[in-house]
C-alpha positions as CSV (number, residue, x, y, z in Angstrom):
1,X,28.1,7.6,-10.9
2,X,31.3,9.2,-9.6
3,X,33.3,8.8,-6.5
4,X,33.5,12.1,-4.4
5,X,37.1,13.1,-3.0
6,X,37.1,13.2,0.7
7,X,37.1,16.9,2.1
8,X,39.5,18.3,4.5
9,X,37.3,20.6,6.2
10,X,34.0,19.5,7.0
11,X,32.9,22.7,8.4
12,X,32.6,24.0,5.3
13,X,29.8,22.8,4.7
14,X,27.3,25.0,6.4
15,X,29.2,28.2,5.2
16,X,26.5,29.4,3.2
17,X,24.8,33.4,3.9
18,X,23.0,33.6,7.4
19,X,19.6,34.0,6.1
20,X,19.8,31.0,3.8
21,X,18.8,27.5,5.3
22,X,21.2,24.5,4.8
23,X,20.5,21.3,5.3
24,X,23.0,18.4,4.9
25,X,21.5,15.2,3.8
26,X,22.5,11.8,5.3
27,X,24.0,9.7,2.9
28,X,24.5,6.2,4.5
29,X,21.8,4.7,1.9
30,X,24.3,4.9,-0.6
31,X,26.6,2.5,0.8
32,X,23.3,0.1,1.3
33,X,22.3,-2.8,-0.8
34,X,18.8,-1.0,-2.7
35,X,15.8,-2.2,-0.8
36,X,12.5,-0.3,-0.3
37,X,14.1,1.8,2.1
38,X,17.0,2.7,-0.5
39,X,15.0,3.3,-3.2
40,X,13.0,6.2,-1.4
41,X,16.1,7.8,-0.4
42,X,17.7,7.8,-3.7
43,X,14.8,9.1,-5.7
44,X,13.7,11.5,-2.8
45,X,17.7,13.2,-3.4
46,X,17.0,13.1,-7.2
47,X,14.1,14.6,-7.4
48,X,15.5,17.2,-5.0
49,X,18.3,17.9,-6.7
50,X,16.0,18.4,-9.9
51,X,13.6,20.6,-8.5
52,X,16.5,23.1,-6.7
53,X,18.0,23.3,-10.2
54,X,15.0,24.0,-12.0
55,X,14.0,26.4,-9.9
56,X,16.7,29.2,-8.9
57,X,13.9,30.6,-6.6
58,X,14.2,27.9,-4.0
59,X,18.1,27.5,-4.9
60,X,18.5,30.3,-3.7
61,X,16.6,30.4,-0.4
62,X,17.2,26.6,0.2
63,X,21.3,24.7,-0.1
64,X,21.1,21.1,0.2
65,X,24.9,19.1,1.1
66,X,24.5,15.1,0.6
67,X,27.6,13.4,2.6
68,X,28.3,9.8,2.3
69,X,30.3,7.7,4.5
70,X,32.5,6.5,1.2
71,X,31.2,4.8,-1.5
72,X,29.9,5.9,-5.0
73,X,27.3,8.8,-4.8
74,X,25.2,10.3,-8.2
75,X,25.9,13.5,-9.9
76,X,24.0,16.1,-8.8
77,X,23.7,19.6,-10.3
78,X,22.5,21.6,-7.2
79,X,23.2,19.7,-4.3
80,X,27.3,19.5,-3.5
81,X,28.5,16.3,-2.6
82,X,31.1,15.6,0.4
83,X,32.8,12.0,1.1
84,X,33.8,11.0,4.6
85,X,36.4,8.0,5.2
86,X,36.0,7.8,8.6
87,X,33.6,5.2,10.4
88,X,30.8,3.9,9.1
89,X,26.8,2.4,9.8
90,X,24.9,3.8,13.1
91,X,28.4,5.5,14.5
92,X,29.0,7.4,11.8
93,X,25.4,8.5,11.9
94,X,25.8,9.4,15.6
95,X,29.6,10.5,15.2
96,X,30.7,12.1,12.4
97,X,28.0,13.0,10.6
98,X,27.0,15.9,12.8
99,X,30.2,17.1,12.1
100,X,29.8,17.9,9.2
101,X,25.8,18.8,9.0
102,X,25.6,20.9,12.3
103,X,22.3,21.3,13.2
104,X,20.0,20.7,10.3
105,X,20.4,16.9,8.9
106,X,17.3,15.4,6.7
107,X,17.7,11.6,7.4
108,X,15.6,9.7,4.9
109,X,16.4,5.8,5.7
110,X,14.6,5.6,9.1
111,X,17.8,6.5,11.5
112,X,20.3,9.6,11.5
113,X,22.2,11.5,14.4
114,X,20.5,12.2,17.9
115,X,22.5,15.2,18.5
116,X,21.1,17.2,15.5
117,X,18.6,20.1,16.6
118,X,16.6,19.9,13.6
119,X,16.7,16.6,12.6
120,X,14.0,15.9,9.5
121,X,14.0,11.8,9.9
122,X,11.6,9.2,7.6
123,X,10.8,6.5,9.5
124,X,8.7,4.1,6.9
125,X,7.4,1.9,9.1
126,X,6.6,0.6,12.4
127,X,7.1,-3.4,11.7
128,X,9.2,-4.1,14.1
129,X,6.7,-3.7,16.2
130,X,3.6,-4.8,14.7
131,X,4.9,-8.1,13.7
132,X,8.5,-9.0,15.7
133,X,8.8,-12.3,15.3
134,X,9.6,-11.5,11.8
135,X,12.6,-9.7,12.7
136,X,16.1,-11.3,14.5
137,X,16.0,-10.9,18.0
138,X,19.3,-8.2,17.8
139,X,17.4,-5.7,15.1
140,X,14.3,-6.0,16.9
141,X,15.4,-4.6,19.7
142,X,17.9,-2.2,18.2
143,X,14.5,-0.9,16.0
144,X,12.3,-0.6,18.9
145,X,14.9,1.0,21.3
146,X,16.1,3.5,18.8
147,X,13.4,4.0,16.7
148,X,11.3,6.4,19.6
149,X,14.8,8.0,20.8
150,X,15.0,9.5,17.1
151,X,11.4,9.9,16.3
152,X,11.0,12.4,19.8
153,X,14.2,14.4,19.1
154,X,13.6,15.0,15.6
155,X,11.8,18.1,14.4
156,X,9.6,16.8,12.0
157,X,9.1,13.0,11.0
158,X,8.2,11.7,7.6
159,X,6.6,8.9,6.9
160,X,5.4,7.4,3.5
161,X,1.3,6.4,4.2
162,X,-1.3,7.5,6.5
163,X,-1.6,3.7,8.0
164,X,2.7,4.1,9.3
165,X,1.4,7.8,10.7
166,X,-1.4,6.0,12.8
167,X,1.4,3.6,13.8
168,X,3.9,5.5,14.7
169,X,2.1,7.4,17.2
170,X,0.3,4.3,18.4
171,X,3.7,2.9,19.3
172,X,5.1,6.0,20.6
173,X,7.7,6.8,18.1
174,X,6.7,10.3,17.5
175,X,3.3,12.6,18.5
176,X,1.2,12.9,15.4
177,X,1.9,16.8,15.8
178,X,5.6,15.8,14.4
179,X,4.7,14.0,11.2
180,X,4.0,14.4,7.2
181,X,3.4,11.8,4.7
182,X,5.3,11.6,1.5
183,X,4.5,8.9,-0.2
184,X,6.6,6.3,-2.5
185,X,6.6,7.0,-6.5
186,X,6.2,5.4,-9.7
187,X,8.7,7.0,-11.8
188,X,11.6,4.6,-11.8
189,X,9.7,1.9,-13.0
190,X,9.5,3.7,-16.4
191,X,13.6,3.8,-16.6
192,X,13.7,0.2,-16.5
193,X,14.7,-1.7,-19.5
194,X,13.2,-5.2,-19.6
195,X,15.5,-5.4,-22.8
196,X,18.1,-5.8,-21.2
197,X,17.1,-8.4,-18.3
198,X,19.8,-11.3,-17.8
199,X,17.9,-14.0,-16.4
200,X,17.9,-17.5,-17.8
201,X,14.8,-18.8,-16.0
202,X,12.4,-16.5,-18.4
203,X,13.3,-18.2,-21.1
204,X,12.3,-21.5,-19.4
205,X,8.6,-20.3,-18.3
206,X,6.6,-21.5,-20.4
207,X,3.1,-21.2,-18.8
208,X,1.3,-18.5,-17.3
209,X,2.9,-17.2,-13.6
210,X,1.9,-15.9,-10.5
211,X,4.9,-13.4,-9.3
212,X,5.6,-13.4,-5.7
213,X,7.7,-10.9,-4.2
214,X,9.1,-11.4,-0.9
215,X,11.8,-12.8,1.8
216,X,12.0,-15.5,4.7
217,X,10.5,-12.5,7.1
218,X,7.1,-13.9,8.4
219,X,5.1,-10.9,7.6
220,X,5.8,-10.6,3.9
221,X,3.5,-14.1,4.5
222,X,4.2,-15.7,1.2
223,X,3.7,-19.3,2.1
224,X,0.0,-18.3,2.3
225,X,0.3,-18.4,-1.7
226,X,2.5,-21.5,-1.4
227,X,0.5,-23.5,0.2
228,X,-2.2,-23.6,-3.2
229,X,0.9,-24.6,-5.7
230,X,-0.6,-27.7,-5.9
231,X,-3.7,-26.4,-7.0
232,X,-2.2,-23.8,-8.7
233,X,-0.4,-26.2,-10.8
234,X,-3.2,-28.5,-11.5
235,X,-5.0,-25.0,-13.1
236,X,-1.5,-24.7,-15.4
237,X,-0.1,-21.7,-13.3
238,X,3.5,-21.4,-12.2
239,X,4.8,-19.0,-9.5
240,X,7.6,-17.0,-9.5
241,X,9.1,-16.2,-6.3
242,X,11.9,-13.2,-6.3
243,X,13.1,-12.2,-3.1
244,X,16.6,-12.4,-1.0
245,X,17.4,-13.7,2.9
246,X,18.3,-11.2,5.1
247,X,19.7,-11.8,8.3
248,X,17.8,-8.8,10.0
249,X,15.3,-11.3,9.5
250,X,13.8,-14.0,11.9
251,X,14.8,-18.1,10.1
252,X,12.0,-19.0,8.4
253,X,11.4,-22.5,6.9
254,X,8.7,-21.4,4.3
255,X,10.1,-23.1,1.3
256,X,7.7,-25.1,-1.2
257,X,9.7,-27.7,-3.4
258,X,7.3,-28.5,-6.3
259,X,7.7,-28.5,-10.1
260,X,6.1,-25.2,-10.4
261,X,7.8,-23.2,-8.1
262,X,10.9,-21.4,-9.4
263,X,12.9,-19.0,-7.0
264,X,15.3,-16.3,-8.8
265,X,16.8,-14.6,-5.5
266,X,17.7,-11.2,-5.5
267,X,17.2,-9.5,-9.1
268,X,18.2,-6.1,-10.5
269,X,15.9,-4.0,-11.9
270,X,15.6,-4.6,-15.8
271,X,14.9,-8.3,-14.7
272,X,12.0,-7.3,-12.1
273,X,10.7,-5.4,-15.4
274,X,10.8,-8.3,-17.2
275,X,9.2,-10.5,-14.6
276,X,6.5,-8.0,-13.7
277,X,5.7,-7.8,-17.6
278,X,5.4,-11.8,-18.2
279,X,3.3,-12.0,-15.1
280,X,-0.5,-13.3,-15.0
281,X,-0.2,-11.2,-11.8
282,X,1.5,-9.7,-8.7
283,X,0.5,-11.4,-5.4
284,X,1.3,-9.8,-2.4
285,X,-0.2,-11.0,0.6
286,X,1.6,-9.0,3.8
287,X,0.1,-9.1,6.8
288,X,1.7,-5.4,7.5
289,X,3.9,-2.4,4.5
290,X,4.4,0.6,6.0
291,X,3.9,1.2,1.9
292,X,3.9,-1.4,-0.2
293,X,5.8,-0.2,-3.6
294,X,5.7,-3.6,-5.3
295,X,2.3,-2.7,-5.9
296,X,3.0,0.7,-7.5
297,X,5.8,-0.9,-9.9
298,X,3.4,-4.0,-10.9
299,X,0.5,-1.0,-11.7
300,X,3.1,0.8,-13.8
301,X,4.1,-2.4,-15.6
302,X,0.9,-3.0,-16.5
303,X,1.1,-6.3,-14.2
304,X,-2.5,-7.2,-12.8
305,X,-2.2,-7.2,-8.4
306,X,-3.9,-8.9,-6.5
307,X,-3.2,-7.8,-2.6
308,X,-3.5,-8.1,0.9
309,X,-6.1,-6.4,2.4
310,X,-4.0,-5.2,5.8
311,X,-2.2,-2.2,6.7
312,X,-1.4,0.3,4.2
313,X,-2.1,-2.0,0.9
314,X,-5.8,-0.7,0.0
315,X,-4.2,2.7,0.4
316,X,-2.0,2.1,-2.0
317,X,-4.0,-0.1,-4.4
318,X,-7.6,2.4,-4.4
319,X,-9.8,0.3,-7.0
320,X,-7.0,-1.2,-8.9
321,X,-6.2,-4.4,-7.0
322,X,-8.3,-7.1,-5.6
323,X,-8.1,-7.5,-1.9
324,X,-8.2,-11.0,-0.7
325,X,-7.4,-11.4,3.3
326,X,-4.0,-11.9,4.0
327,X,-4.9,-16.0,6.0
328,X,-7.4,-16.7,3.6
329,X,-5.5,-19.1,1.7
330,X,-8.1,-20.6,-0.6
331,X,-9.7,-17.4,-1.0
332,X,-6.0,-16.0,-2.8
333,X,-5.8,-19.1,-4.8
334,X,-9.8,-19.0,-6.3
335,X,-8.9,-15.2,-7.2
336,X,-6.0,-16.0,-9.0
337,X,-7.4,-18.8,-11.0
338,X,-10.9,-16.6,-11.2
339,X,-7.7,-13.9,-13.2
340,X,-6.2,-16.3,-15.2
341,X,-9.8,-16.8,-16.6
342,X,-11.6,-13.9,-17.0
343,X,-9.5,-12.0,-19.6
344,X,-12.1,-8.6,-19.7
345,X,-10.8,-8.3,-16.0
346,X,-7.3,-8.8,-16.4
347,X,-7.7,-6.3,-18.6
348,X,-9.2,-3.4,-16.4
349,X,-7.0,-4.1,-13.5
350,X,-4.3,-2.8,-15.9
351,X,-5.8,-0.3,-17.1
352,X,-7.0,1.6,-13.4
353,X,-3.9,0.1,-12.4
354,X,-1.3,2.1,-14.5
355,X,-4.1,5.0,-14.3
356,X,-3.9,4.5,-10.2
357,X,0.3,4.8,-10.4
358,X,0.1,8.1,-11.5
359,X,-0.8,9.7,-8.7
360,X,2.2,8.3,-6.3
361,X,5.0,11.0,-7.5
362,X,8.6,11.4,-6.3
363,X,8.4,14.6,-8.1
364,X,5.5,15.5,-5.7
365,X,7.1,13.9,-2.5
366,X,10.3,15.9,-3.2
367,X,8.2,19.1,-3.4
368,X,6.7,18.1,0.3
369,X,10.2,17.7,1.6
370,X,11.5,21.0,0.0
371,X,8.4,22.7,1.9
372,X,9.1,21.0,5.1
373,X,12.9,22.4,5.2
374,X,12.2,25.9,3.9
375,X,9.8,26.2,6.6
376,X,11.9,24.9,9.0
377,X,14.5,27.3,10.9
């Protein structure tokens, strides 16, 4: 990581020859704790950075300019890298971003600036409005105001399954004319390093546990699996619930004090490698994802999931999960005990399941963004 010096002219950006597009990308992300969101954005700029300097083809025909509002952004070897000092959050998307991209801005965490004139925007999701009561009442609003304003003046919308393109044209976000789907990726799971994972409470497991990712918002749904630790426990399983609050999210009191419920809080990524390896299982039982990646990095980790059934889950999951229904709370705790007994199916969900990963690529999402822009003019 290096820190980029700020740059006195930010017009010279999008000096680059006439015939050659230039896009500048938005860089807020960087300045954002990683999240889903974060993630997609940060791998979605590597990957294009890799692809533009493997290729001196599409170098040529396509420049790429990531500004960040301060911070710390990644070397890149194709894509130049500017630093602005001045504002930050939603104004300095609105503000002075477009300052510096003109008119052709690829926004890839949901918002970017509404005076751009070819605006490429991902919008992951459409949550806020599918389940609001799992939001605060401020970001709710702000997300369902906004959210259509951007979606209708951008060019072209991305969104990451075919369930969030059903959904964003069902709430009004964006025509279905506007969007393409590139999907999350597996590929950063395999630079994780469970080697190096700092976190006590793995050395103090010591019977088989149910991982349990999620936060206080109402839709991740994870008291659904804490409701059975009783009977989990009685069966010798543990859970292992890793997740931080957020206050974009709506209080919520789900909190299970019993012996065999352990909460980490946030963790980095060499200790979610660890986790997911130790694991009898993922559970994840949202009632809506716009995606769902915990489910790709369990598959590559070789960590049996077990999933909701709602939303955009079975498209993620194909044959490699079991589905249970995402209120059917004895029905998640019999198929997690039915796992932790039948060894021969443990077995296969790891195998389709690291088999099923494969096919969720940055690489490939990347290559659908880099069509999108060269296409664009």
């Amino acid at each position: 990581m290096r820190t980029m010096q700020k740059q006195d002219n930010p017009r010279s950006v999008m000096r680059d020859a006439a015939d050659t597009p230039c896009w500048v990308i938005n860089g807020r992300f960087l300045t954002q704790q990683i999240t889903g969101v974060q993630r997609y954005a940060r791998e979605i700029v590597q990957n294009l950075d890799e692809l533009l300097s493997q290729n001196k083809d599409i170098g040529a025909r396509l420049k790429l300019h990531l500004v960040t509002p301060g911070g710390e952004v990644p070397d890149m070897q194709a894509i130049t890298c500017r630093q602005s000092n001045f504002l930050s959050g939603h104004l300095w998307d609105q503000l002075v971003l477009p300052w510096y991209g003109g008119d052709k801005i690829l926004s890839l965490g949901n918002f970017g600036p509404l005076a751009a004139r070819s605006h490429v925007v991902c919008i992951h999701d459409a949550n806020t409005f599918l389940e609001s009561e799992s939001y605060s009442g401020t970001f709710g609003l702000v997300y369902r105001s906004l959210l259509p304003l951007i979606g209708r003046r951008a060019r072209r919308v991305a969104t990451v399954s075919e369930f969030s393109a059903r959904m964003l044209e069902k709430f009004g976000v964006c025509s279905a004319d506007k969007i393409f789907i590139a999907p999350n990726g597996h590929e950063h799971v395999l630079r994780w390093d469970l080697r190096l994972a700092k976190l006590p409470m793995l050395k103090e497991i010591s019977r088989p546990y149910v991982l349990l990712l999620g936060s206080k918002a109402k839709h991740k749904n994870i008291g659904v699996i804490l409701d059975g630790a009783g009977a989990l426990d009685a069966a010798g399983l543990d859970i292992v619930v890793v997740g931080a609050s957020s206050k974009i999210f709506a209080d919520d009191t789900v909190k299970t004090e019993t012996p065999n419920v352990r909460y980490t809080g946030y963790v980095g990524d060499n200790e979610l490698a660890a986790l997911y390896a130790g694991a009898l299982c993922l559970c994840f039982p949202s009632k809506t994802e716009g995606f769902g990646i915990p489910l790709l990095e369990a598959m590559t980790s070789g960590c049996p999931v077990i999933s909701s059934n709602a939303a955009s889950l079975t498209e993620v999951g194909g044959d490699a999960a079991l589905y249970v229904p995402p209120d059917d709370s004895k029905g998640w705790i019999d198929c997690i005990i039915a796992l932790s007994k039948d060894h021969n199916l443990r077995t296969s969900l790891i195998v389709k399941g690291r088999q099923r990963a494969v096919f969720f690529s940055w690489k490939k999402s990347a290559q659908i963004y880099l069509h999108e822009l060269l296409n664009l003019r």
